[in-house]
N, C-alpha and C positions, 0 to 999 in steps of 0.2 A: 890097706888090707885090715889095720885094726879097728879104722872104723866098721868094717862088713861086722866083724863080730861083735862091735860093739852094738850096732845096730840090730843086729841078730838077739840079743840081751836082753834092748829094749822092750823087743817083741814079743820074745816069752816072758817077761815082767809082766805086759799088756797083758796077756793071757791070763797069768795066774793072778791078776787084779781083778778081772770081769769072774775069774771062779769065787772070790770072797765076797765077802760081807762090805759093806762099804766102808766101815770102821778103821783099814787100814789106810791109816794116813798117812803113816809112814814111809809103804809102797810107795805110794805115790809121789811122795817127796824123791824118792831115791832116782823113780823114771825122770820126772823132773829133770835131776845133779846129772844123770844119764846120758838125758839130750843134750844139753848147756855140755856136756862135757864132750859130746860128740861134734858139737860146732866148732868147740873149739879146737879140737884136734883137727877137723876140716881146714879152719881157717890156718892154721899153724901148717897143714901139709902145703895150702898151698902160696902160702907166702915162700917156703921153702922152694916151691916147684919155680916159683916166679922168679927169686934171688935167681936159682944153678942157670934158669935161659937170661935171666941178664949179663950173665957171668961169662957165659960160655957163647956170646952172639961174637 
C-alpha cells in the first residue's frame, strides 16, 4: 500500500516537472531517489512475502 502512494508522488512530481523550467535539477534528482526507493521497498515486500509462504508451507 505505501508503495501506491508512493507511486502516486512520483507522478505528481512528473507533473510539476513538465510545468518548470528545465533548470530544476534537483526535481529531478529527488523523482530519481523516489523510484530507486520505491523498488526497493517493492523488493523488501516481497522477499517478506516469500520468507511468511516458506515459513508457513
Amino acid at each position: 500500500m505505501d508503495s501506491v502512494f508512493l507511486l502516486i508522488d512520483i507522478f505528481i512530481l512528473r507533473i510539476i516537472l513538465l510545468l518548470m523550467p528545465k533548470d530544476f535539477l534537483i526535481l529531478k534528482k529527488i523523482i530519481k531517489f523516489l523510484k530507486l526507493l520505491k523498488i526497493r521497498i517493492d523488493i523488501l515486500n516481497a522477499e517478506a512475502e516469500l520468507k511468511f509462504i516458506l515459513e508457513n508451507k
